[in-house]
C-alpha positions in Angstrom: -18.1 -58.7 -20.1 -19.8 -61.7 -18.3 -19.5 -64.0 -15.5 -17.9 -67.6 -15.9 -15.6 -70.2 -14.3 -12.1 -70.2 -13.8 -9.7 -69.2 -17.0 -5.9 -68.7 -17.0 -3.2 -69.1 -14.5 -3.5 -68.6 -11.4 -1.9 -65.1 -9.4 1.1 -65.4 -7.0 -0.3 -65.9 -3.5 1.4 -62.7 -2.2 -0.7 -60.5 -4.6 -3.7 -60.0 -2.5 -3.6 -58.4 0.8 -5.8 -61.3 1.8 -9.5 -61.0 3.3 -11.0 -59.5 6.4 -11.9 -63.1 7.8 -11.3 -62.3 11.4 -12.0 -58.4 11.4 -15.5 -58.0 13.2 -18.3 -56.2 10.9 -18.7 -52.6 11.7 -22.4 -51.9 13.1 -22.9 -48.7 11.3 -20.8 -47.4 8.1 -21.3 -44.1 5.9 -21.4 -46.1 3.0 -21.9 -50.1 2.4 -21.0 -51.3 -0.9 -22.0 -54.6 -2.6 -19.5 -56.3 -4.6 -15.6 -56.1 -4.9 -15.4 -55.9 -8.4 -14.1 -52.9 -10.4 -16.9 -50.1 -10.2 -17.5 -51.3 -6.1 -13.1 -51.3 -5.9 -13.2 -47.6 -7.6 -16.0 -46.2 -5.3 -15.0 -47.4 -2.1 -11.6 -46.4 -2.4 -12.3 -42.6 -3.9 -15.0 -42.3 -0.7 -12.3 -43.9 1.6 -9.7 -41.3 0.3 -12.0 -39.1 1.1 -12.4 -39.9 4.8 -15.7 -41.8 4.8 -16.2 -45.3 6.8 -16.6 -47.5 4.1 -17.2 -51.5 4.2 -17.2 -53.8 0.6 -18.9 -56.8 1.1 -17.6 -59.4 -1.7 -19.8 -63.0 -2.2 -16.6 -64.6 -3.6 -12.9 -64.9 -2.2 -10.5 -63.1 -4.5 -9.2 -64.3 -6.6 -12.1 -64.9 -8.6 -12.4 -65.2 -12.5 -14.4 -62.8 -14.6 -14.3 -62.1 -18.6 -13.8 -58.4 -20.1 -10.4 -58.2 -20.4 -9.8 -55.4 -22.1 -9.3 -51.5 -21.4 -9.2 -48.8 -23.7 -7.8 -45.2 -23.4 -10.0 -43.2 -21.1 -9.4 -46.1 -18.4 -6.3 -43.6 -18.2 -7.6 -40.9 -15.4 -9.8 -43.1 -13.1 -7.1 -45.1 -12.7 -4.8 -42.0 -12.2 -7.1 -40.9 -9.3 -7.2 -44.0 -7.8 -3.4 -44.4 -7.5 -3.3 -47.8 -9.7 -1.1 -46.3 -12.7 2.0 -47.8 -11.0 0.7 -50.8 -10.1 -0.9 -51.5 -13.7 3.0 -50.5 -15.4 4.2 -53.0 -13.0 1.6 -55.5 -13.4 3.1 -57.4 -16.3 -0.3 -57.2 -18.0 -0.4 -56.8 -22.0 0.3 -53.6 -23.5 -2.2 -52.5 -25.3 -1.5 -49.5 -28.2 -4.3 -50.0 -31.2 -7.4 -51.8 -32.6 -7.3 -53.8 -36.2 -10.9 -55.0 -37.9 -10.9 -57.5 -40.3 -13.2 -57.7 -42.1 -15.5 -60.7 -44.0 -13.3 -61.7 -46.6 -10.7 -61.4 -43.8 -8.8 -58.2 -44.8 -6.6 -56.8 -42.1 -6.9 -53.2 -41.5 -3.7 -51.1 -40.8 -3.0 -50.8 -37.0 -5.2 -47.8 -35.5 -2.8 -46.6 -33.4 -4.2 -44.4 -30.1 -1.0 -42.5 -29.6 -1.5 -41.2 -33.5 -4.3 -39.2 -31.9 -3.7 -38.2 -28.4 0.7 -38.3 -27.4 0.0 -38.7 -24.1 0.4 -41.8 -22.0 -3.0 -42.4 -21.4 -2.9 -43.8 -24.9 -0.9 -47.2 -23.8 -3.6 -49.0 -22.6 -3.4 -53.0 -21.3 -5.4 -56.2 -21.8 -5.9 -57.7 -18.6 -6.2 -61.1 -16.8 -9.2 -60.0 -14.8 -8.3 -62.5 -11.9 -5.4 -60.3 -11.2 -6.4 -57.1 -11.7 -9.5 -57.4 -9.6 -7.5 -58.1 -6.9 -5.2 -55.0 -7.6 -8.1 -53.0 -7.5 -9.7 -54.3 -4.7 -6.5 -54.3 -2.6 -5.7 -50.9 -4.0 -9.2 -50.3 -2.0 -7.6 -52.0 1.2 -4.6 -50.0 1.1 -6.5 -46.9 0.9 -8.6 -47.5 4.2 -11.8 -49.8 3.0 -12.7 -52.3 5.1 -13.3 -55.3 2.5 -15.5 -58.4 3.5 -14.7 -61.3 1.2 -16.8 -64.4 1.5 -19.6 -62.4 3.0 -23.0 -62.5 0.7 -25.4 -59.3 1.3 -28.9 -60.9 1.9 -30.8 -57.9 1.4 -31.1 -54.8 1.2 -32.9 -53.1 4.6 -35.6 -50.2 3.8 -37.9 -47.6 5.4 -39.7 -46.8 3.0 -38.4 -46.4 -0.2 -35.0 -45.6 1.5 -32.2 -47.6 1.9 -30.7 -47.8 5.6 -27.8 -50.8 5.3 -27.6 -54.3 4.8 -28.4 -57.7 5.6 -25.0 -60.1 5.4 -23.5 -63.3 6.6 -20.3 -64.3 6.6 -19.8 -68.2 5.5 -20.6 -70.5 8.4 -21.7 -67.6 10.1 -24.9 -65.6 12.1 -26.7 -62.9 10.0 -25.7 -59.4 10.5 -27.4 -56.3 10.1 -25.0 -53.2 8.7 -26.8 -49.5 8.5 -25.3 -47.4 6.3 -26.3 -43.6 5.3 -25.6 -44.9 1.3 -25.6 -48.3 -0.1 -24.4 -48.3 -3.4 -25.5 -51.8 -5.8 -21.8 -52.5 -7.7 -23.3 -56.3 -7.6 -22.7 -56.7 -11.2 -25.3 -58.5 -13.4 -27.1 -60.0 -9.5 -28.3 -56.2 -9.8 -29.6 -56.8 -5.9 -31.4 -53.2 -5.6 -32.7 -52.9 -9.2 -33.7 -56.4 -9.0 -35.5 -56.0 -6.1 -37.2 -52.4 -7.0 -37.9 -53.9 -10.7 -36.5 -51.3 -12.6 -33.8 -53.1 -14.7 -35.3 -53.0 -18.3 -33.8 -54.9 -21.1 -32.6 -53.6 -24.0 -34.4 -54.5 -27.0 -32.1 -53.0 -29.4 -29.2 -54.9 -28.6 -30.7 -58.3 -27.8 -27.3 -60.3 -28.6 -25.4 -63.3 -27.1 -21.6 -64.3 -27.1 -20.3 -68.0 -27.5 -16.4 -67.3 -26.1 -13.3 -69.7 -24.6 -9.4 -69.4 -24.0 -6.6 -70.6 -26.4 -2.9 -71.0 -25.9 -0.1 -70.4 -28.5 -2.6 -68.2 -30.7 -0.9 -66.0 -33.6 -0.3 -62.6 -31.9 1.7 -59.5 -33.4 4.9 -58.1 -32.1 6.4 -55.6 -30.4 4.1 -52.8 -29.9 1.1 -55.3 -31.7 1.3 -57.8 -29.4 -1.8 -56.4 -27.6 -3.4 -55.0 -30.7 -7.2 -55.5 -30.1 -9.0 -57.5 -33.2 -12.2 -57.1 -34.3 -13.2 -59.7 -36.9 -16.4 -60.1 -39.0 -18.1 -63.3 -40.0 -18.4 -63.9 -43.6 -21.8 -62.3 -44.4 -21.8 -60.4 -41.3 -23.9 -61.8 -38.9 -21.8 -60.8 -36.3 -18.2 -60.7 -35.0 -15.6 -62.3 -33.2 -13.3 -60.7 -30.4 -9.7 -61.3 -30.5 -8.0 -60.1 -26.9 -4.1 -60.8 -26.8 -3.7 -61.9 -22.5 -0.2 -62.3 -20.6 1.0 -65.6 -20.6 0.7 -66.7 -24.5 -3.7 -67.1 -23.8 -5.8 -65.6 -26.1 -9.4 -64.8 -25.3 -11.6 -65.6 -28.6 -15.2 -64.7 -28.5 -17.7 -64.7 -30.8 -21.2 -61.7 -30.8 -24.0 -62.0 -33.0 -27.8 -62.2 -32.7 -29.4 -63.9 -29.9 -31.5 -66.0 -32.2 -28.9 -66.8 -35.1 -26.3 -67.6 -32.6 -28.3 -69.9 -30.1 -31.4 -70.4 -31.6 -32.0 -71.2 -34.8 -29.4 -74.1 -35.2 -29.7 -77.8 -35.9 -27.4 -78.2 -33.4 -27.1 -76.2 -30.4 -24.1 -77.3 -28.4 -22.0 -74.9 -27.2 -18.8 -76.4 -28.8 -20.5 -77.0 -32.1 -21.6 -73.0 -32.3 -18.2 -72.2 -31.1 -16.3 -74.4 -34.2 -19.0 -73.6 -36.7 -18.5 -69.7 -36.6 -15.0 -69.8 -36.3 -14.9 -71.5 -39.7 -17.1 -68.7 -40.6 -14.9 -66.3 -40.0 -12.0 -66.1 -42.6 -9.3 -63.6 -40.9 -9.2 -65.9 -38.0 -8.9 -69.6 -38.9 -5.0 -68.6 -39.8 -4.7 -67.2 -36.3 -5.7 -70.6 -34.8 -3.7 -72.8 -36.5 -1.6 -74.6 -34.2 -3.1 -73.1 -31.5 -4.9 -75.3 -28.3 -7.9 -74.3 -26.6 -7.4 -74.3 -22.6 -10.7 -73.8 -21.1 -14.0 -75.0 -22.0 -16.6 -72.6 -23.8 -18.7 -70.0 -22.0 -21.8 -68.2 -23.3 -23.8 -65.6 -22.1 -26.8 -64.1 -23.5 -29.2 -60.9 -24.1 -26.9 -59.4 -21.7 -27.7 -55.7 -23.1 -29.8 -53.5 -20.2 -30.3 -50.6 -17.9 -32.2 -49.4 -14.7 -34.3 -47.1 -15.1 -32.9 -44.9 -11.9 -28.7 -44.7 -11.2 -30.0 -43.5 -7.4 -32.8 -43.5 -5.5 -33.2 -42.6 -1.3 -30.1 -43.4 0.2 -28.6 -46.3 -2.6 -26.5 -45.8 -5.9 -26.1 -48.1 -8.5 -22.8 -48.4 -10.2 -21.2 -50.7 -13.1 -23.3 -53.4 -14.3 -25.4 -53.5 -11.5 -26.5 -50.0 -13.1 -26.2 -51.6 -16.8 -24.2 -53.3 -19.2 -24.0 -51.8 -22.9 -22.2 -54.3 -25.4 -18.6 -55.5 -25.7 -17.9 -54.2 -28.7 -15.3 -51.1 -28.3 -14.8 -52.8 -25.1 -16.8 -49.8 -23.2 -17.3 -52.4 -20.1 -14.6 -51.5 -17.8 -14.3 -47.7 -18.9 -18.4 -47.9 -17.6 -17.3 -49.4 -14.4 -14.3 -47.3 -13.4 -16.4 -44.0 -14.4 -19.8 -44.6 -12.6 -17.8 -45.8 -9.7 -16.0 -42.3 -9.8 -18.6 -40.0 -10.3 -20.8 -41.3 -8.0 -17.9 -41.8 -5.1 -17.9 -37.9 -5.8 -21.7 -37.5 -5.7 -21.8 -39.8 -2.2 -19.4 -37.7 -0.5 -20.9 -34.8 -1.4 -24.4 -35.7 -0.1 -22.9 -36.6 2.7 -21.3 -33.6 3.3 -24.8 -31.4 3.0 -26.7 -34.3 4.9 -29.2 -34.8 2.2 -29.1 -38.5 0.6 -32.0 -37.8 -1.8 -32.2 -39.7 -5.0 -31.7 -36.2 -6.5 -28.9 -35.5 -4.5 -26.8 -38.7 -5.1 -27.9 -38.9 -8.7 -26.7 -35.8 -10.1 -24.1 -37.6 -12.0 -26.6 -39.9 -13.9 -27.7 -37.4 -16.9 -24.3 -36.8 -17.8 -23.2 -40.7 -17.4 -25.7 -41.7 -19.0 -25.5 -39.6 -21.8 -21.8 -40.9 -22.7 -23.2 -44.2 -22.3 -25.8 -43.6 -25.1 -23.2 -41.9 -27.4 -21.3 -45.6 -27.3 -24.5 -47.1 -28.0 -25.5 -45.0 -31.1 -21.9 -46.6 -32.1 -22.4 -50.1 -31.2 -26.2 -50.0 -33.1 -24.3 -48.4 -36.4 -21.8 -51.2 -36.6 -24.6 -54.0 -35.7 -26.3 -52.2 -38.9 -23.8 -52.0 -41.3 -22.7 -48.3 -41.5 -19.5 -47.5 -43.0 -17.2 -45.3 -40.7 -14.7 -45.1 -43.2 -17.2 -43.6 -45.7 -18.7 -41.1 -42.7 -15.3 -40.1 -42.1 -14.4 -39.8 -45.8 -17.0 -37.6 -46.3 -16.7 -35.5 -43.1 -13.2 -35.5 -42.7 -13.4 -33.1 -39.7 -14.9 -35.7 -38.2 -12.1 -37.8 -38.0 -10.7 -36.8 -34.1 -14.9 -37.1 -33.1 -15.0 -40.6 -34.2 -11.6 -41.7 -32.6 -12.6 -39.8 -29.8 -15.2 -41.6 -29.2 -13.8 -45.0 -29.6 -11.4 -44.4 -27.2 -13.8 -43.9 -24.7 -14.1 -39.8 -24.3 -17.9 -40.4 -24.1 -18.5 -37.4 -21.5 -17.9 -34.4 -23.4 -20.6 -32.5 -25.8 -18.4 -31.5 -28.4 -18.5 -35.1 -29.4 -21.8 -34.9 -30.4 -21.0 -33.2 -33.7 -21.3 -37.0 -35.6 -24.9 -36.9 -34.8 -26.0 -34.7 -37.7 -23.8 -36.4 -40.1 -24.7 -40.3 -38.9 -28.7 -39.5 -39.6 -27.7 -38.1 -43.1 -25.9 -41.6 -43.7 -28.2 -43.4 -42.1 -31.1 -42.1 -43.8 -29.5 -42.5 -47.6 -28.8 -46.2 -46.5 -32.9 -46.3 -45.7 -33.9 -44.7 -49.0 -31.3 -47.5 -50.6 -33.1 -50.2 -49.3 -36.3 -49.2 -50.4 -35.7 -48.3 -53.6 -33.7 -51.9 -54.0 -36.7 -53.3 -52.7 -35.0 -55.3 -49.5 
């Protein structure tokens, strides 16, 4: 989800492959990527696979923390292709199997269950610490012949034109360096370096929300296949929501969405800590859940995080992950995002490069179809945010019932899902004519 400081325990030492302190930078690459993180980890290990010269360049030194803990179902076959399914089943990380909503008079759902859908194993799932399983990505990279620059910041990007041709870096304590590259793909996260710089990363205006989160220890959490059980809970007149995220080692991740302007604004008070506490008691399914529980890290925010360039490629760069956009964490859509642009684009590079054209056409043929599933989780987010009953779309359409869990599970990128468009205007416009006619 967002950026912050350091949260849970710390990995063993012999988890990381370490960094490429001493290796010398290459002059010349096929393809430079900025940023180690999950979409830059997927695409320069798919392109290395592939037989391209690829170099990561990573600000931080692994390992680093990051929120946006938690996968859902269709994580499943990027990971496959990458070659991480073993290393996640032997990661120790949570099991995740369903979602519960509570909701604001603090009734539990029953479990939704994934496998009850799809009996496949792509429907166990996990909750992740993000410290470690950055690293397993990014090692994963390593192991798979990227050459991976920790501690090294990209400057700039480097241009003829409206082309990109490499990239300006420096290692800490050290000389600038100048890296040309025939693609540069922007996985820089929310830093967006090439979208910043070109000014195409617009806001979204729908989804203009914040998030007041933090850690607790000893948290209530369900057993044996519920232990990881995802929980969505709603505040008591539904101004928003609170994530629930069951991590390894007893911690608990606890956030809290809503409005940018209820949450952060429009308060008497506006300290962090007092939001935090005052919303919690706002929310009666997870008071309970706290009870004898201690918080272990201090409380984070982030806000009007919610936007999009306008371009996934341009002349010789790709964006990927959140340096291409960041939807919402509800449904928990981040990671999915990352580990799918970083695919479909590592397929799109190396076939540019094998034709020798690095147009923007060329290395952005996967963006209509991305960006399409990206949209279909959107339409979903902006229903919930306004108070549409699923259960009373699906009672209704019952045939609908696989579409929406479909869909929630993260199979964005297939048309067939798009048979709950009809039916979500219908609902949506009876709940307009109800509100006129009540005078609201």
């Amino acid at each position: 989800m967002f950026d912050a400081a350091s949260a849970c325990s710390d990995i063993p030492a012999a988890l990381s492959l370490g960094t490429s302190g001493s290796e010398p930078i290459p002059p010349r690459v096929d393809v430079a990527v900025i940023g180690g993180g999950p979409s830059g980890a997927t695409v320069a290990t798919l392109l290395a696979m592939a037989g391209r010269s690829v170099a990561v360049f990573e600000r931080d030194h692994f390992p680093r923390f990051h929120v946006g803990e938690s996968l859902i179902p269709e994580c499943y076959w990027t990971l496959g292709r990458l070659d991480m399914l073993g290393k996640m089943r032997a990661s120790g990380f949570t099991e995740k199997h369903s979602v519960q909503f509570v909701n604001e008079r603090g009734d539990l759902s029953a479990p939704f269950y994934f496998a009850d859908h799809k009996k496949h194993e792509s429907s166990r799932t996990w909750q992740v610490t993000r410290r470690e399983f950055d690293v397993l990505m990014l090692d994963n990279a390593r192991e798979k012949g990227a050459r991976v620059f920790e501690g090294t910041r990209v400057l700039e990007g480097t241009f003829a034109g409206s082309r990109a041709t490499g990239l300006r870096v420096q290692r800490e304590g050290g000389t600038e360096q100048t890296v040309a590259a025939d693609v540069v793909v922007d996985a820089s996260g929310q830093s967006a370096m090439i979208s910043a710089r070109l000014g195409t990363r617009q806001w979204d205006q729908e989804l203009k929300k914040a998030a007041v989160w933090s850690y607790w220890k000893a948290a209530e959490r369900g057993e044996g296949k519920d232990e990881g059980a995802t929980t969505v809970l709603q505040l008591d007149q539904k101004q928003g929501w609170f994530w629930y995220i069951p991590l390894p080692d007893d911690v608990v991740s606890v956030g809290v969405v809503a409005d940018n302007d209820y949450l952060l604004k429009d308060r008497a008070n506006r300290d962090p800590e007092v939001i935090y506490q005052e919303e919690i008691a706002r929310c009666p399914g997870l008071g309970p859940r706290l009870a004898g529980a201690e918080r272990v890290q201090p409380v984070r925010v982030a806000k009007e995080y919610s936007y999009r360039a306008s371009d996934v490629a341009g002349d010789g760069w790709v964006l990927v992950g959140d340096a291409f956009g960041f939807l919402d964490p509800l449904y928990s859509s981040g990671i999915l995002l990352a580990l799918r642009s970083g695919e479909v684009a590592a397929d799109a590079i190396d076939a540019a490069l094998a034709a020798g054209d690095t147009s923007a056409e060329r290395l952005g043929t996967w963006g209509p179809e991305f960006i399409r599933g990206m949209d279909r989780m959107k339409r979903l987010v902006i229903e919930f945010y306004d108070g549409l009953n699923f259960g009373k779309l699906v009672k209704r359409n019952p045939d609908l019932q696989g579409v929406v869990t479909d869909l929630l599970i993260g199979d964005l990128f297939n048309d067939r899902v798009d048979a709950i468009v009809g039916p979500l205007d219908e609902l949506r416009a009876e709940m307009a004519a109800a509100s006129t006619a009540s005078g609201c």
